[in-house]
C-alpha positions in Angstrom: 43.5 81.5 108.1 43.3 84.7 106.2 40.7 85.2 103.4 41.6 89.0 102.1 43.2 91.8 103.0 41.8 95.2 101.9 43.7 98.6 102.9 43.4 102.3 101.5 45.6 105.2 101.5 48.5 104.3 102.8 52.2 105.3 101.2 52.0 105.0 97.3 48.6 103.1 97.8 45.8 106.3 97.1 42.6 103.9 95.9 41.3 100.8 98.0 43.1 97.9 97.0 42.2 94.1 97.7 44.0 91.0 98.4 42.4 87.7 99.0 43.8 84.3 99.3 40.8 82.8 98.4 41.0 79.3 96.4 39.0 80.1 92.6 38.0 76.7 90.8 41.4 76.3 88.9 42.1 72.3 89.6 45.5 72.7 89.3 47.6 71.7 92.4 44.8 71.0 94.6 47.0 70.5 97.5 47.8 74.4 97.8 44.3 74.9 99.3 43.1 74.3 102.5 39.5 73.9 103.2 37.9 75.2 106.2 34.4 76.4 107.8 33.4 75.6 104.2 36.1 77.8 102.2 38.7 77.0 99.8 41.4 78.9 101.2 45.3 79.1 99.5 48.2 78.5 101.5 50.9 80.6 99.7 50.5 83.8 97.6 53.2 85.8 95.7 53.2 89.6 94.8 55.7 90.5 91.6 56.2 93.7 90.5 59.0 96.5 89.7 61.1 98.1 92.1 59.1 101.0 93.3 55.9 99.7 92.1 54.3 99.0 95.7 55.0 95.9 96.7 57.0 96.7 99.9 54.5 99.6 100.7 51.7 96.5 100.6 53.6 94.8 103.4 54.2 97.8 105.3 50.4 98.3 105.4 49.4 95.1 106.5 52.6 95.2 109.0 51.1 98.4 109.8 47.7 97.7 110.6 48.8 94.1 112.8 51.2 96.6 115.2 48.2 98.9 115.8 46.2 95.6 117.1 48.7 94.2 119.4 51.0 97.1 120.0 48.3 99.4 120.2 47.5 102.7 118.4 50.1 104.6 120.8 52.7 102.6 120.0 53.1 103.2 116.2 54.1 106.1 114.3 51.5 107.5 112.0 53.9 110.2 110.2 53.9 110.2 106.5 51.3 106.7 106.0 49.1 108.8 103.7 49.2 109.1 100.2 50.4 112.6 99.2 50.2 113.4 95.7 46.4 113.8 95.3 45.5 117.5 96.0 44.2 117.5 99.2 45.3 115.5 102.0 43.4 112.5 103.3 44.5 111.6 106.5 42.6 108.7 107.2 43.9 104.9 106.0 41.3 102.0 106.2 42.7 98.6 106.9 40.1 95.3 107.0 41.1 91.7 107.4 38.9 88.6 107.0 39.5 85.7 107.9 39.2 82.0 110.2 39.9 81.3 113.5 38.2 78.7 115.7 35.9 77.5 112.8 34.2 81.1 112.7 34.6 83.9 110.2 35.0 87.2 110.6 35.3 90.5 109.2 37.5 93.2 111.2 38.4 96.6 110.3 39.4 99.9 111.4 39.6 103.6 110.2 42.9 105.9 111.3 43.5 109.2 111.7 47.2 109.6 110.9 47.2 113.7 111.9 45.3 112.8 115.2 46.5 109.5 116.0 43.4 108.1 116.9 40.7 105.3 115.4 37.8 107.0 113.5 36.0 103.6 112.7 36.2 100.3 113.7 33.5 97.1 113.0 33.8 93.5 113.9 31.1 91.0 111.9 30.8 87.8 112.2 30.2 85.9 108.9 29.5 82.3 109.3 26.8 82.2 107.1 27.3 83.4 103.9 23.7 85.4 103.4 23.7 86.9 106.5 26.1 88.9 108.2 26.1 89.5 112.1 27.2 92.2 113.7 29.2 92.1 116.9 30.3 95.6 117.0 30.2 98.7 115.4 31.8 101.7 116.3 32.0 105.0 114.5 32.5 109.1 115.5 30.1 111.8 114.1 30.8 115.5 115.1 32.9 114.0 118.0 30.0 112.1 119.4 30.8 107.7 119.6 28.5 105.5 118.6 28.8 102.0 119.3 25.8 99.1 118.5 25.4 95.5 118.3 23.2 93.0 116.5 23.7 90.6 119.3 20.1 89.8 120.7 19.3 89.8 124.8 19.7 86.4 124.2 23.3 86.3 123.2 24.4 89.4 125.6 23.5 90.9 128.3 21.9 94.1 127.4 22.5 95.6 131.4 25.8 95.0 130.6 26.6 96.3 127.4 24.6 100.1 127.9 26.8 100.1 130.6 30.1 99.1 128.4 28.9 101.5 125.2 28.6 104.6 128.1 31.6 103.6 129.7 33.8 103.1 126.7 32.1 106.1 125.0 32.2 108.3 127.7 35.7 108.3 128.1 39.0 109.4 125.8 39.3 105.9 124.1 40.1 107.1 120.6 43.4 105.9 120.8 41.7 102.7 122.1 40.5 99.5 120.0 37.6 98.7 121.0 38.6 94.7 120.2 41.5 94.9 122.5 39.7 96.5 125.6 36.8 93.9 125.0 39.7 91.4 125.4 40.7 93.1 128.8 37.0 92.8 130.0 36.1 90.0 132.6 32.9 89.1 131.7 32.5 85.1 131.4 30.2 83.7 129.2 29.6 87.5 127.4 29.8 86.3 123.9 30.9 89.5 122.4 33.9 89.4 125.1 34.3 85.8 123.6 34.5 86.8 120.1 36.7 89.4 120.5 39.4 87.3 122.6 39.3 85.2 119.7 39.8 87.4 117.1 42.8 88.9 119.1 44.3 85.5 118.7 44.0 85.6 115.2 46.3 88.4 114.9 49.4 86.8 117.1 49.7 84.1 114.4 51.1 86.7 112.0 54.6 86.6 111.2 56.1 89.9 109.1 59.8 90.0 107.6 61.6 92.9 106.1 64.5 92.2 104.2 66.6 93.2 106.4 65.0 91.0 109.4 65.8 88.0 110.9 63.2 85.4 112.3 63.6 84.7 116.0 66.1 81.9 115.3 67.8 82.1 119.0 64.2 81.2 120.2 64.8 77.6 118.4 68.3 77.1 119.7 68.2 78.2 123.3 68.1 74.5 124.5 66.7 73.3 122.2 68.4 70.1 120.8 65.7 69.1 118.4 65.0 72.2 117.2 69.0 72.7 116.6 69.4 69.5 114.9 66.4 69.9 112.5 68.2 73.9 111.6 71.7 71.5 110.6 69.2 69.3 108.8 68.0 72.2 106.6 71.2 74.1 106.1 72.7 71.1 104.7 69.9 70.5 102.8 70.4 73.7 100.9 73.9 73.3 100.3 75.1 76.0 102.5 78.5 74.1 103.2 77.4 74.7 107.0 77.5 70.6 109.1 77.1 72.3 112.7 75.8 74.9 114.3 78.2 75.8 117.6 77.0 78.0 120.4 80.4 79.5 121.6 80.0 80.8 125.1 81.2 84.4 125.8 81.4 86.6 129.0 78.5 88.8 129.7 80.2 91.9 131.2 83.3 92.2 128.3 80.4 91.2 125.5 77.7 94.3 127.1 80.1 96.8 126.7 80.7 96.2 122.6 76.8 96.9 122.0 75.0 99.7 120.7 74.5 101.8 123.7 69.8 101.6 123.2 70.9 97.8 122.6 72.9 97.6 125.4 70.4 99.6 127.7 67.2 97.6 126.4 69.0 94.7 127.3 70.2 95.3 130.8 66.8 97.1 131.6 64.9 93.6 131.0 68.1 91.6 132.4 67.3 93.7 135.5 63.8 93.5 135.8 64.6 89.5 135.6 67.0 89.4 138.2 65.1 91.0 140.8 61.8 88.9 139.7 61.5 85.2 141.2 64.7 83.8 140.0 63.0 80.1 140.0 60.5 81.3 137.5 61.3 83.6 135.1 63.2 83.5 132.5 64.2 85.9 129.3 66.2 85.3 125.9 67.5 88.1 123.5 68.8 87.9 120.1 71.1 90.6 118.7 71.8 90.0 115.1 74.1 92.3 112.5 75.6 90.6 109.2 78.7 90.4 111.4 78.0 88.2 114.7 74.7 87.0 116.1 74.4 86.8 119.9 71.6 84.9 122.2 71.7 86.2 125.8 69.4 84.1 128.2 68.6 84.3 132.2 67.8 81.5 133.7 67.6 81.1 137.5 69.6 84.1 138.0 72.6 83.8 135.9 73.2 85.8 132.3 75.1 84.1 130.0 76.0 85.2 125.7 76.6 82.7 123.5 77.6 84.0 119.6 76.5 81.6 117.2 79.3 80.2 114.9 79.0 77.2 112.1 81.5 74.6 111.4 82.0 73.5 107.5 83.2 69.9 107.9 86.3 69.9 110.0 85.6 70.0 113.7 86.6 72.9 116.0 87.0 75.4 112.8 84.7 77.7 113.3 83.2 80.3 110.8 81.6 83.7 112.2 78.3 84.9 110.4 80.0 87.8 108.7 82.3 85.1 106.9 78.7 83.1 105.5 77.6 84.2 101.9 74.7 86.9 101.6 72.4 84.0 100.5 73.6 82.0 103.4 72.6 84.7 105.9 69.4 84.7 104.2 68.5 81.3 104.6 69.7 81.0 108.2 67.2 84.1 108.9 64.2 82.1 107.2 64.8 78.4 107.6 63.5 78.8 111.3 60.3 79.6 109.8 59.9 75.8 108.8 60.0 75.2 112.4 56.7 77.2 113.2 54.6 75.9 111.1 52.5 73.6 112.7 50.9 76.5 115.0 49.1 77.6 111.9 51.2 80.8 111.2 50.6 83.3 108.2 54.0 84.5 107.0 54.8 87.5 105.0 58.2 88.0 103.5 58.8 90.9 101.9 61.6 90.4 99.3 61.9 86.0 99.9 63.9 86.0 96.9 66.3 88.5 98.4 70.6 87.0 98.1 68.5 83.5 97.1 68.9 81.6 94.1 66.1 80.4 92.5 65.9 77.0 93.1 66.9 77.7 97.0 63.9 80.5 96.7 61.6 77.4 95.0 63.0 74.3 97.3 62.1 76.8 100.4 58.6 77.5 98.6 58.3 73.8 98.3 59.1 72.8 101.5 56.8 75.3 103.1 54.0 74.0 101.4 55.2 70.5 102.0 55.2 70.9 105.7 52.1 73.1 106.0 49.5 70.0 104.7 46.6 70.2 107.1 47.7 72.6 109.5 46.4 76.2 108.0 49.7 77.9 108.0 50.1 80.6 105.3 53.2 81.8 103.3 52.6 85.2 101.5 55.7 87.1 99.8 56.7 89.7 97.5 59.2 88.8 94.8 61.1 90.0 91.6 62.0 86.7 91.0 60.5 86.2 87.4 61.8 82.4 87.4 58.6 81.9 90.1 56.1 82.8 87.3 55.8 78.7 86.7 52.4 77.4 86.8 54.2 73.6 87.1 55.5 75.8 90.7 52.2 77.9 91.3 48.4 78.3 90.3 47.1 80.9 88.4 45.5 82.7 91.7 48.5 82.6 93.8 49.5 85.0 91.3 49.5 88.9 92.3 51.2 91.5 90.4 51.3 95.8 91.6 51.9 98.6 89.0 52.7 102.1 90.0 50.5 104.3 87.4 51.6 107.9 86.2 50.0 109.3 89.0 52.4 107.3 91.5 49.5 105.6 92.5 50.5 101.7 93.5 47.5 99.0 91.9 47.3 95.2 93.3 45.4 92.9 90.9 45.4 89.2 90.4 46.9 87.1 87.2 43.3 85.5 87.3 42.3 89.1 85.6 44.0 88.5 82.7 42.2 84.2 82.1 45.8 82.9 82.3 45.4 79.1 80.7 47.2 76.0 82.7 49.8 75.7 80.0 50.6 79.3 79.6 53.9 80.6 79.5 53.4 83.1 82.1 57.2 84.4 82.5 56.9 85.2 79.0 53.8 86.7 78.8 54.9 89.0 81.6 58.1 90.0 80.3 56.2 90.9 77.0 54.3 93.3 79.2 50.9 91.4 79.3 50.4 91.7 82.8 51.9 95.0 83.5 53.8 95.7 86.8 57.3 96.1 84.7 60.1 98.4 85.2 60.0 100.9 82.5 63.4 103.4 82.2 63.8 106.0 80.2 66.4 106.8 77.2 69.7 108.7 78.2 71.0 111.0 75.8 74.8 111.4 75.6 76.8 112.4 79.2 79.1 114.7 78.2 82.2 114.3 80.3 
């Protein structure tokens, strides 16, 4: 589970900014925390603020920082991340996550350089006791020279082993190289720092980040899936979307490949490719292409493509309704309501903009159900929001509260309702709309427009 998120200079975020899901002693609904290792830990967290203020450019951070672990520094554009109304440039953003996994706590971070692309810095602790902090590995660059040490003892590593890992890793160009994910590539059994970081890169597969504009993997649920299919029908009715069935309407591959988006259609009949001239008896690949027209799921399986577009039916069978013809808000929730279906692998999810085409009560029963279905297991739900009917302590407790301001400088500020000593039976809509909390929209007088 995640405990905090810290990051620094990145977009409209200048200063170091904090974010912790951390449970504080309010006793209000006690069953939005989940204890583990010995830590209260919430299970949902909700960022308000005003457009511009810095809420999307929080989730880009932490999106940010979770594609340079398992994409790999290479793999992600560093142009324009820093902040750049502060005099001089810095081009280094910090980025640190604690968290559980596996009953153990940790602490990982790392330092870019967005001009040279490369890591600067990068620690992993271990804190499972509270006092005293190990740690595993430490990696930093002065005047070009690496330095990497351990607090591990000879009794917890072999010491042969790492001087010849630190030389080896330092001796070569690694700084566009995580040290945690080239620990996880090492075959070393029973090393425990090879252990620990192979669990910690675990920890980061569980995230789950979505844009407004993104979809969840639905086609992943519905490619054969009956269950899974059936449980989607349960929750679109649920919602009132009108939808009774979800229908799978098979196309032809070749007169379907030639309508795409030629980098669509490439990407898709490179891997198509690569399947077919695989072992046809075991591998297997599925696709999703999704617009606010038509979504499409491709599969191979034992060497035959096949396209099916996804169409609903509202009550009368064999009418069949195209996505383009579902509301905005019914798009929305098809794109998220496969997110219920995850939940028991203990995923965090962070959706930037839940509220987006939602009414309120959809936004709160989705909330609600999340929550509901996430008892026991450790998943997560984080989310920015403008939605001001959220700010309901009979919905939420005073620290799943976040609001961010953008000061006069342009510089974006996270901080925590639990600042502020909000009381149970506060009116905390109110109070922000007053301006108590900050992290409101404020617009300037127009004079007259001549015309």
């Amino acid at each position: 589970m995640l405990i905090r998120f810290i990051t620094e200079n990145f977009g409209s975020i200048k200063d170091r900014v904090e974010f912790s899901m951390a449970a504080s002693k309010v006793a209000r609904h006690p069953g939005h925390v989940h204890e583990e290792s010995g830590k209260r830990i919430l299970r949902s967290s909700f960022i308000f603020g005003a457009n511009a203020g810095g809420k999307t450019t929080f989730f880009r951070a932490m999106r940010f920082a979770i594609d340079v672990i398992r994409k790999g520094v290479r793999h992600v554009s560093c142009a324009n991340r820093a902040f750049k109304l502060g005099g001089k440039l810095n081009d280094k953003g910090m980025f640190q996550f604690d968290f559980i996994v596996d009953g153990h706590v940790y602490s990982y971070g790392f330092v870019i350089s967005y001009n040279s692309v490369s890591i600067v810095a990068e620690w992993l602790y271990l804190c499972d006791d509270a006092k005293k902090s190990v740690c595993l590995f430490n990696r930093e660059i002065e005047k070009g020279v690496v330095r990497f040490e351990t607090d591990l003892t000879t009794a917890e590593i072999d010491r042969q082993w790492f001087s010849f890992y630190k030389n080896d890793f330092a001796g070569g160009d690694n700084s566009q190289v995580l040290a945690l994910n080239d620990l996880n590539r090492r075959q070393s059994q029973g090393n425990l720092l090879v252990e620990h970081a192979r669990r910690v890169r675990t920890f980061f597969r569980r995230f789950v980040m979505i844009a407004p504009d993104d979809a969840y993997d639905n086609g992943f649920y519905l490619h054969g899936d009956a269950d899974s299919k059936l449980r989607l029908e349960e929750y679109l009715r649920l919602f009132d979307t009108g939808i009774t069935k979800i229908i799978l309407k098979e196309l032809v591959y070749d007169e379907v490949i030639k309508t795409l988006p030629p980098p669509v259609r490439d990407e898709l009949q490179h891997d198509f490719q690569r399947v077919l001239e695989g072992d046809k008896r075991k591998m297997h690949l599925t696709a999703t292409v999704s617009n606010n027209r038509k979504t499409l799921f491709f599969d191979v399986k034992n060497g035959t493509i096949r396209v099916r577009q996804l169409m609903f039916e509202h009550g009368k069978k064999g009418v069949l309704f195209e996505r383009l013809e579902e509301s905005d808000g019914t798009r929305r929730l098809f794109d998220l309501l496969p997110l219920l279906l995850l939940l028991k692998s203990g995923a965090i999810v962070f959706v930037d903009e839940i509220d987006r085409s939602l009414h309120t009560k959809a936004t709160t029963e989705f909330i609600r159900r999340f929550l509901e279905q996430t008892d026991r297991n450790g998943s997560q739900l984080i989310a920015t929001t403008h939605d001001g009917e959220l700010l309901d302590l009979d919905l939420l407790r005073q620290d799943e509260i976040w609001f961010v301001e953008r000061d006069d400088n342009h510089v974006s500020h996270l901080y925590p309702l639990s600042r502020f000593n909000a009381r149970f039976d506060s009116k905390v809509k109110k109070d922000y709309l007053l301006g108590r909390y900050g992290a409101l929209p404020i617009f300037g007088r127009l004079g007259e427009i001549e015309t």
